[in-house]
C-alpha positions as CSV (number, residue, x, y, z in Angstrom):
1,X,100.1,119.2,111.3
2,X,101.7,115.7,111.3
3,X,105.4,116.2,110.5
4,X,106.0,113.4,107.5
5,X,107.9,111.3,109.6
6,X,105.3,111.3,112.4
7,X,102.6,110.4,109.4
8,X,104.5,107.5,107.9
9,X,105.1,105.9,111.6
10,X,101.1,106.2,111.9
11,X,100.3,104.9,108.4
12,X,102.3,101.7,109.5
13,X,100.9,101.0,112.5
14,X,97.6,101.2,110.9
15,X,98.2,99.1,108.2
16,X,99.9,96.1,110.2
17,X,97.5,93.7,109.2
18,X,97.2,95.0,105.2
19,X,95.2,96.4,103.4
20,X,92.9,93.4,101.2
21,X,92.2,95.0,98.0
22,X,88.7,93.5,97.8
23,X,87.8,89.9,96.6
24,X,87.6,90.5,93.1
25,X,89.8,87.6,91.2
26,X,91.3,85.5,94.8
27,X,89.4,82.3,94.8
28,X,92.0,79.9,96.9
29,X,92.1,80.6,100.6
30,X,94.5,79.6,102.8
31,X,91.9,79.4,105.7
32,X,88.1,79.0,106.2
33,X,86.7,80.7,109.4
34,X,83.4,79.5,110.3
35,X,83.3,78.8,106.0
36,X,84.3,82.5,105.8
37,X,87.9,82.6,103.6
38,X,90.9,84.2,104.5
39,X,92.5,84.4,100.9
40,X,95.6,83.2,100.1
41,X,96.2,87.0,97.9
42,X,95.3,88.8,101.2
43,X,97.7,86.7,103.7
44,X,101.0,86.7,101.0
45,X,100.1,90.4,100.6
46,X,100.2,91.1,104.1
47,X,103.2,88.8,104.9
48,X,105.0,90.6,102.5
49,X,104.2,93.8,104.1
50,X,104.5,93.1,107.2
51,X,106.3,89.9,108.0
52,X,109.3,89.8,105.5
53,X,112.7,90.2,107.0
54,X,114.8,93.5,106.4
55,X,117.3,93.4,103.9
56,X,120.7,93.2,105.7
57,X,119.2,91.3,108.4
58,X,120.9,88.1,107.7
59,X,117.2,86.0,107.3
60,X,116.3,85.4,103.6
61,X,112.9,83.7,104.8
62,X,110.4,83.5,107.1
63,X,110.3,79.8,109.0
64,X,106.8,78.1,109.0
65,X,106.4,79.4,112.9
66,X,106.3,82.9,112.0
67,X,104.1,82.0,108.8
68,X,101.7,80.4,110.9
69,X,101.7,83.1,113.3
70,X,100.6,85.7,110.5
71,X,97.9,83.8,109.5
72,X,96.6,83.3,113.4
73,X,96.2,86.8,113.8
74,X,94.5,87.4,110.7
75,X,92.4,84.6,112.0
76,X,91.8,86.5,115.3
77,X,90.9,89.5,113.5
78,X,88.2,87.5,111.3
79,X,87.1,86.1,114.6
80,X,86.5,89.1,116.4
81,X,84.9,90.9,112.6
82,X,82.2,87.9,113.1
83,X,81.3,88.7,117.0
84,X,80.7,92.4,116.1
85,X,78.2,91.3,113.6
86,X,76.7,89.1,115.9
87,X,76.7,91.8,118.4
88,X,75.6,94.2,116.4
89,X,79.2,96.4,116.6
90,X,78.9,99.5,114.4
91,X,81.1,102.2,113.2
92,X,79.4,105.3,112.0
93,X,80.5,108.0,109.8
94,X,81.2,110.6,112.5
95,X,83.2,107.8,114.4
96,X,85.0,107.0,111.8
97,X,85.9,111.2,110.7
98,X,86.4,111.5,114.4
99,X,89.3,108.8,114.7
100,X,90.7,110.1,111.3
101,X,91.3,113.7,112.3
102,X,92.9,112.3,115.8
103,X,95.3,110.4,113.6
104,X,96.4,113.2,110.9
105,X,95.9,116.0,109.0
106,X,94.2,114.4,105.9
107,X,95.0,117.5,103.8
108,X,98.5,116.8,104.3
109,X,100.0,116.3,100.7
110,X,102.6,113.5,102.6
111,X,99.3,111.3,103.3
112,X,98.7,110.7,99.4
113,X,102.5,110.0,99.0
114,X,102.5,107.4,101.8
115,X,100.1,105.3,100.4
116,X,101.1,105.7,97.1
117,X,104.2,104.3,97.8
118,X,102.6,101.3,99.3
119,X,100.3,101.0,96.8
120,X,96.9,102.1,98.9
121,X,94.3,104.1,97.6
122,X,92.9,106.5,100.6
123,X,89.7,104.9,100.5
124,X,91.1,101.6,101.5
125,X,93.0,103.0,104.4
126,X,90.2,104.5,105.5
127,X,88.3,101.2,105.1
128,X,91.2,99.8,107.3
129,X,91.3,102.5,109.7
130,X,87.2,101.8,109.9
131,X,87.9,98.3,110.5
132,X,90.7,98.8,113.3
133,X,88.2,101.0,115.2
134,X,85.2,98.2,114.9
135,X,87.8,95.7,116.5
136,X,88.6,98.4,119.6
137,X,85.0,99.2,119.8
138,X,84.3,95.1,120.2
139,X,86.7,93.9,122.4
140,X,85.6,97.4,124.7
141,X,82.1,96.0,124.5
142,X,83.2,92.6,125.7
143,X,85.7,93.6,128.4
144,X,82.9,96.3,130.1
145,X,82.3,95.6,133.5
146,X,84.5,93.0,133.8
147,X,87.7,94.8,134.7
148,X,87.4,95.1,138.9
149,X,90.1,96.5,141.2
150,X,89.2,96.8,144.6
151,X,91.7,98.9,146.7
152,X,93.4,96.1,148.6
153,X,94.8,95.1,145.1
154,X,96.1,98.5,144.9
155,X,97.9,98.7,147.7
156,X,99.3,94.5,147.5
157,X,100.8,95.8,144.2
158,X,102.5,99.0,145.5
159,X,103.9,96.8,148.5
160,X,104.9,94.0,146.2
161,X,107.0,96.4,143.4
162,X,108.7,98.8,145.3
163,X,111.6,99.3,142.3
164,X,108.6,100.1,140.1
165,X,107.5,102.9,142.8
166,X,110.7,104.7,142.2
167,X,110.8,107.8,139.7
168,X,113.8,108.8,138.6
169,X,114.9,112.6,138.4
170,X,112.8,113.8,135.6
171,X,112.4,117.9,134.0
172,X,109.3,119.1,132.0
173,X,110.7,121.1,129.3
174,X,109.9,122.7,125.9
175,X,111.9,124.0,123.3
176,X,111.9,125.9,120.1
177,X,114.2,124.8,116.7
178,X,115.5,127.4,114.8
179,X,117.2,127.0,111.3
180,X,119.6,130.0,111.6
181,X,121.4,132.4,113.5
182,X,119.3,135.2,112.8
183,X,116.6,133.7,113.8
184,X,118.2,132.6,116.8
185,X,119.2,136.4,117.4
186,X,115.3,137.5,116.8
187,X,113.8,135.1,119.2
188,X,116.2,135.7,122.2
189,X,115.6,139.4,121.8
190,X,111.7,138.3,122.3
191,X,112.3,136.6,125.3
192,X,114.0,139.2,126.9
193,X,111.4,141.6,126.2
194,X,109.2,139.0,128.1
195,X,107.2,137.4,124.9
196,X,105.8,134.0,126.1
197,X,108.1,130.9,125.3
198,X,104.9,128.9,123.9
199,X,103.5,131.6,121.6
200,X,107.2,131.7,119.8
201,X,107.4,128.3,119.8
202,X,104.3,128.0,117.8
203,X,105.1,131.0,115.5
204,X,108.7,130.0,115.0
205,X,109.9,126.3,115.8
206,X,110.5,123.9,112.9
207,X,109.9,120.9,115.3
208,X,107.2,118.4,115.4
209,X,105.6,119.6,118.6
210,X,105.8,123.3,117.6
211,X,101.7,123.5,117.8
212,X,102.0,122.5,121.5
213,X,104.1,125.5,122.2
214,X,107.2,123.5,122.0
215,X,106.2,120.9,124.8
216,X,108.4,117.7,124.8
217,X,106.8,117.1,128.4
218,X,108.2,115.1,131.0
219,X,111.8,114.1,130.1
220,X,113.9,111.8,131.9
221,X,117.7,111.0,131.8
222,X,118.5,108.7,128.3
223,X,115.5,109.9,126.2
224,X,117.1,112.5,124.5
225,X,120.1,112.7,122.6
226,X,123.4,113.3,125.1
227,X,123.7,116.9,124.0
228,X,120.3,118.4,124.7
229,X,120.4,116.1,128.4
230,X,123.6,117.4,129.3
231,X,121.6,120.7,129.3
232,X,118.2,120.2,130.8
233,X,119.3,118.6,133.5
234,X,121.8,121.5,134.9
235,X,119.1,123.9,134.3
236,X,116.9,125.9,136.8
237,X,112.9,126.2,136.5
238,X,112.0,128.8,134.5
239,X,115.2,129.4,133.0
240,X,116.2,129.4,128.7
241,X,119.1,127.9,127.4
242,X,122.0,129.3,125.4
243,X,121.4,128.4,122.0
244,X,122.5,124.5,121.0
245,X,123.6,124.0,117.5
246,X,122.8,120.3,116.2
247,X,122.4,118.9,112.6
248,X,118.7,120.2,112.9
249,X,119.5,123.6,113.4
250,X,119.7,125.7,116.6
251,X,117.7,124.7,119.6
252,X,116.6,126.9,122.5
253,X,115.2,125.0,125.8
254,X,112.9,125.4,128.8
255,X,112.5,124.0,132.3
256,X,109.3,124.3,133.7
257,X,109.5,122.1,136.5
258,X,112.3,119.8,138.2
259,X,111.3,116.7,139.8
260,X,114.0,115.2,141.9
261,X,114.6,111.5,142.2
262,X,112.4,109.6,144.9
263,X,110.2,107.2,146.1
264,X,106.0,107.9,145.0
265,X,103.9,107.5,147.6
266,X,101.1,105.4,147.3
267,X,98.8,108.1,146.6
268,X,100.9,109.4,144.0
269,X,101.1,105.9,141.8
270,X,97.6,104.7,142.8
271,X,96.5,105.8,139.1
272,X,99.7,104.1,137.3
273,X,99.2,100.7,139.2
274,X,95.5,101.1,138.3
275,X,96.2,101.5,134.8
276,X,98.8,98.9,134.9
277,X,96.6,96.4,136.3
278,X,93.7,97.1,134.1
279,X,95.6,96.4,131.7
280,X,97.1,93.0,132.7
281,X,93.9,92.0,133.4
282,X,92.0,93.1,130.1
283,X,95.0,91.0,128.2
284,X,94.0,88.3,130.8
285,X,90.6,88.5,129.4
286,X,91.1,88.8,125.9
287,X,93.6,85.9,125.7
288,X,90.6,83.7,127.2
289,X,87.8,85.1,125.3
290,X,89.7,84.9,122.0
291,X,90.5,81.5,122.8
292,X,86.5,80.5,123.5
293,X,86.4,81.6,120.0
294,X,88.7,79.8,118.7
295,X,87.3,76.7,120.2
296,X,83.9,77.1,119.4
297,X,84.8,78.1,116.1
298,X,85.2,75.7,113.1
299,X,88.6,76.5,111.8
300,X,90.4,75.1,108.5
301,X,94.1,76.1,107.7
302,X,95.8,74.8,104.5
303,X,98.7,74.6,105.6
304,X,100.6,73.3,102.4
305,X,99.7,77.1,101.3
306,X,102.2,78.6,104.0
């Protein structure tokens, strides 16, 4: 289950571009794509949302740049709405409940709260969500087949970045958070009768990835806080810590495997550099596809409305 941090982290990331509350009432746009309107109601609601300095950060107002650049990518997103119509781009129910369930638990009381507080009713987050996964499923369609990466690129690219090649030492650990010293107690006791790290995790930890048995996964030096470092790193495989008292309680960790500092070999980064250079490339693409759009587009910004 999503811890309410985790959930709210999610909910924002989802909701970058805002939530439009329908069309009912907004009659002045601020832009006309291809004669369809971007309304004014739907950019100033997510500029607010999204685009408005903190408070304490010094900037009382956006300048007309960033303005601008809000509205652009709402543009984009219109854009790329219109050539999954005319590309017949469909999300269906069970895609839509499949993408859902990846992202939380919705029976998570915290889920109604979060979008409560910013003023969403679940069905237009899920509407959003729908909409966020017609976008991905587009821009898959268009950049099929086109991604190619013949070895030779491969191999130019581990030559070329040797620094990027180098892995630093790294541990894959797990741990269990406890909230008291009886606990504590009652779990090391378990241990040493030989009960399995992962199942306790699961039954006792208070931490996020307790349903994974407790796996933070590959950890390297500067990702944790200085206190729970300081003891990974001087422990041996297979080994449990002493109990580490924090502000979130008591916290008992495991080394599963060490992995020194050094050089990967080709083989060993061939899938990284592959994924690294799918991915330039597909940004490559979309950067030129999305501007064919634009051009072929017929685009009208108010821009006395920004």
């Amino acid at each position: 289950m999503s811890s309410p941090r985790v959930l709210i982290v999610l909910l924002g990331l989802i909701l970058s571009a805002g939530c439009s509350s329908g069309h009912s009432g907004k009659t002045e746009a601020v832009a006309q794509v291809n004669r369809h309107p971007i309304y004014l109601a739907d950019y100033q609601e997510n500029l607010d949302k999204n685009w408005k300095p903190e408070a304490g950060s010094g900037v009382e107002e956006l300048g007309f740049q960033l303005k601008l650049k809000c509205l652009e990518e709402m543009i984009e997103q219109e854009l790329i709405a219109q050539e999954a119509d005319r590309i017949g781009i469909q999300v269906s129910g069970q895609e839509l409940d499949t993408e859902l369930a990846g992202l939380i638990d919705l029976k998570n009381p915290a889920l109604a709260k979060s979008l409560s507080d910013q003023g969403i009713s679940q069905e237009q987050w899920k509407a959003e969500v729908g909409r966020d996964l017609r976008i991905r499923k587009t821009l898959d369609t268009v950049m099929l087949y086109q991604v190619y990466l013949p070895e030779p690129e491969l191999t130019k690219y581990y030559e070329q970045n040797p620094k990027s090649m180098f892995r630093p030492e790294r541990v894959y650990a797990r741990q269990i958070l406890l909230t008291d010293q009886n606990q504590v107690q009652e779990v090391l006791g378990l241990l040493a009768a030989g009960a399995d790290f992962k199942e306790l995790a699961r039954k006792y930890s208070i931490s996020p990835e307790a349903d994974r048995g407790g796996e933070l996964g590959w950890v390297e030096r500067e990702q944790l806080p200085v206190f729970l470092e300081q003891v990974l790193f001087n422990m041996a495989p297979g080994t449990v810590s002493k109990p580490i008292q924090s502000p979130f309680g008591y916290h008992l960790l495991m080394v599963e495997v060490k992995d020194q500092a050094r050089q990967l070999a080709f083989e060993e980064a061939r899938d990284q550099i592959r994924k690294t250079l799918e991915q330039e490339k597909k940004e490559e693409l979309y950067r030129h596809w999305i501007q064919g759009l634009w051009k072929k587009s017929r685009i009208k910004i108010n821009y006395q409305l920004l």
